[in-house]
N, C-alpha and C positions, 0 to 999 in steps of 0.2 A: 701235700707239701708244696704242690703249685702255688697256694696262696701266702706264699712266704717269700723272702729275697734275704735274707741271711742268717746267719746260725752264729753263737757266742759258743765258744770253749775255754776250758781254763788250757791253757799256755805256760811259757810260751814255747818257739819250737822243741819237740820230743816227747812231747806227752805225749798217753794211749789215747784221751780226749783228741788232741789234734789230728793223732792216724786215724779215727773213728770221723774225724768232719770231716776229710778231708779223699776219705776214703770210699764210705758207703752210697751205694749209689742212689738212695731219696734225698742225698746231700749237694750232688753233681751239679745243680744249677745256682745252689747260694753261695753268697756271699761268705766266703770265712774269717771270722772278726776272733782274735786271740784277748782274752783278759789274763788278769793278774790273779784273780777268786773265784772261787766259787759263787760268793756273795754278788760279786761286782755283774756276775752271768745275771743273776735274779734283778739285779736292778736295773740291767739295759733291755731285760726283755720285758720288764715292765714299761718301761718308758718308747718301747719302739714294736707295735703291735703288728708288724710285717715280718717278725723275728722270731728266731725259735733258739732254744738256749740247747746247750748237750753236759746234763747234769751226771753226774756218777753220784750213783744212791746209794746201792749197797755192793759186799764183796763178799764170798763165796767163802773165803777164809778168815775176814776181819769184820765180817759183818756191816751195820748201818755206817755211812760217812756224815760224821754230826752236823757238819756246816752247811752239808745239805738239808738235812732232819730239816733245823730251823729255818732252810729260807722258805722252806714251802707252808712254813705257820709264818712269815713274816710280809710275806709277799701276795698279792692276788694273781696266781696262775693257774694253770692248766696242765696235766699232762696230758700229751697226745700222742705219745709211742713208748716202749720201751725198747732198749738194747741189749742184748747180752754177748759180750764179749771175752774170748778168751787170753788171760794176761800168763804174762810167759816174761820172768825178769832176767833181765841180762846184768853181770858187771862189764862195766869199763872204767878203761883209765888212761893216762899219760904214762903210766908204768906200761913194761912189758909182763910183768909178774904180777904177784899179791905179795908177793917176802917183803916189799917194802912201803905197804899200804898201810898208814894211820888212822886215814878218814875215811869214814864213806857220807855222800851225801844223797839224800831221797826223801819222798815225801814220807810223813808218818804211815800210811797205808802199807808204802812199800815196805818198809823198812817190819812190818809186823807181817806181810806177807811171807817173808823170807825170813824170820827171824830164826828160825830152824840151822839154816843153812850159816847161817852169820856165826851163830853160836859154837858152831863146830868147827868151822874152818878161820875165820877172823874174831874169835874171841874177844882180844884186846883192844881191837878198831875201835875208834868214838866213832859214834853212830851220831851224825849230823841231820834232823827232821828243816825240810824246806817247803815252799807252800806247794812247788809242784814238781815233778821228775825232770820238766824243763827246766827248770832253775836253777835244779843241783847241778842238771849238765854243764849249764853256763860257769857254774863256780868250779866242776872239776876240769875246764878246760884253762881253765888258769892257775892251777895248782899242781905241784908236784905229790908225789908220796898221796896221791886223792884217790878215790875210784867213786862212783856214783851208778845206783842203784836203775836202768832203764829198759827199756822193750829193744827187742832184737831190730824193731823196724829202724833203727838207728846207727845201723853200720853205718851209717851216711857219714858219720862224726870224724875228727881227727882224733880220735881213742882207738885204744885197741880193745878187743871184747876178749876179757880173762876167761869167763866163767857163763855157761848159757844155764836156762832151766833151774836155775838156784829161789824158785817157790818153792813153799812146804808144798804144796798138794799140786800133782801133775794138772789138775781141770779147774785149777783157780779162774773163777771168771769173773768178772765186773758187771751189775746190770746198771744200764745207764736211761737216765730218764729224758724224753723230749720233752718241754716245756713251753709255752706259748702264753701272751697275757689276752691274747683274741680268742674272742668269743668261736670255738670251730665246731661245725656241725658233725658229730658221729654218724660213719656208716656202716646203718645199720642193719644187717644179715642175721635173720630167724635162729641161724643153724650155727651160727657163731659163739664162742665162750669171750667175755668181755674181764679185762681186769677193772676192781674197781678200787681205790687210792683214797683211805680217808682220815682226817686226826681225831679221834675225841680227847676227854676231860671230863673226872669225875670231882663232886665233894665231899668232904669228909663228911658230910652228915648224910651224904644217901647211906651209909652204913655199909654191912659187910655183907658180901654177896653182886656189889653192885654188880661190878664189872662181869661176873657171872652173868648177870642179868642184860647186860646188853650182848652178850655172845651168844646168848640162847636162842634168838631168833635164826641166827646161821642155823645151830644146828637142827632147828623144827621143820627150815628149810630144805637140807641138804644142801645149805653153799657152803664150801672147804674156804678157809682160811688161809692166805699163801705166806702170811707176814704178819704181826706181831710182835712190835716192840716198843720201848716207853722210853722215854725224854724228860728232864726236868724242865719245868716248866720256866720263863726267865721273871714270875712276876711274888711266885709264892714258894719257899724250898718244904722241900719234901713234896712238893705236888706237881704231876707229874701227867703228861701226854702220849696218849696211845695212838701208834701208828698201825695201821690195821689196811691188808690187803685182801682182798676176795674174787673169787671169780663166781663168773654166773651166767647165764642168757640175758641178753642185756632189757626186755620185758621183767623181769627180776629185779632190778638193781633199788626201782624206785620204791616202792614199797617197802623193801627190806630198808632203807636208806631213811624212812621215818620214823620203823620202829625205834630205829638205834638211836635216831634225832631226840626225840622222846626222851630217852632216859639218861640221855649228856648235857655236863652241866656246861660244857663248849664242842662244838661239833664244826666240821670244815670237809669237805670233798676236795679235792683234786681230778676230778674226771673221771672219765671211762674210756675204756682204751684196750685194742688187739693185744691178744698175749704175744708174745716173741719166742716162734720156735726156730728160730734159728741161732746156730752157733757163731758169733764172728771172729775168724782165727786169724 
């Protein structure tokens, strides 16, 4: 991370993305720049090769986050770490209660992370989707009868916090992607397991069986599969992009990485990269 000087997050103040730049300590010496997207992360870190972006990929209860899916098929980057972070939603609001809450406002994510909890106790609430949990914040601090969906790290706010813990699932966690558009060198350790991040694309006329057929060299191999899942493609409907994660000894990765080349009729890597055993709470 030394050969970097600052990091892109989606924004703005309250996000878990901003606690997590702002926060972890391989982040301690950059620069922290807030965006408005997700999108807008992929295209400053394309354009500024001394930068690292902090993408949120997938979620433990809502699964893949789309916007992300696509920037890493629209973009030329790199991942070079992952994050796994534990998300814990809080309401707040300008009320003292919920008896007189209408709205709530939060990012889609959230809003299906908790959806549980909504269901049961705010029923009636219109559920307002925003681009980020920073955003909502900024629009329930100007509203009455509001409350908005955020992280506990936010008592900082002029809200009051009604309701903690209100995720469906106690260990909901976020894995978040490091991304870079510079060329960085992996280090490399024998005795290490490497994740490895890649897109294909098949055609209709390799027929049926294909995609069997590029998964079968995992399993001849013994590499496990950590991810698995598909995308509509934006150029052909009904045709569709496979997101595919692997772990392996990183002497492993190339080889297997031609079989698979071979039998897609569009193929893309995203790097190799330490797995993340840690929890970030």
């Amino acid at each position: 991370m030394n050969l970097f000087s600052s990091i892109y997050y989606l924004g703005p103040q309250g996000t878990f993305s901003e606690y997590l730049a702002n926060t972890h300590r391989d982040f301690k010496h950059l620069e922290k720049i807030s965006v408005s997207s997700i999108t807008q992360i992929y295209l400053d870190v394309t354009s500024n090769t001394k930068s690292l972006g902090l993408i949120p990929i997938e979620n433990s209860t809502e699964g893949s986050v789309n916007e992300s899916l696509n920037g890493l098929i629209d973009y030329n980057i790199e991942i070079v770490d992952e994050l796994n972070m534990k998300i814990e939603h809080c309401l707040f609001s300008m009320d003292k209660t919920t008896n007189k809450i209408k709205k709530i406002y939060a990012h889609p994510q959230s809003l299906g992370q908790c959806n549980l909890w909504l269901h049961k106790h705010l029923p009636s609430v219109e559920l307002i989707p925003t681009s980020s949990n920073g955003k909502a914040i900024q629009l329930a601090c100007n509203e009455n009868n509001t409350a908005v969906i955020a992280g506990k790290h936010n008592q900082w706010l002029s809200l009051n916090l009604l309701c903690e813990n209100i995720q469906n699932l106690k260990e909901n966690t976020t894995r978040f992607n490091v991304i870079t558009a510079a060329n960085v060198k992996v280090d490399i350790k024998s005795d290490y397991l490497y994740k490895t991040s890649i897109a294909i694309s098949l055609d209709d006329d390799q027929g049926a069986g294909s995609l069997i057929a590029i998964l079968r060299p995992f399993e001849e191999n013994d590499i496990p599969l950590t991810k698995l899942v598909s995308r509509p493609t934006n150029n052909d409907k009904w045709h569709y992009i496979f997101f595919i994660d692997f772990v392996s000894k990183y002497h492993e990765i190339n080889d297997l990485l031609d079989l698979v080349k071979i039998k897609s009729s569009f193929f893309k890597s995203f790097g190799s990269y330490k797995i993340s055993d840690t929890l970030i709470v």
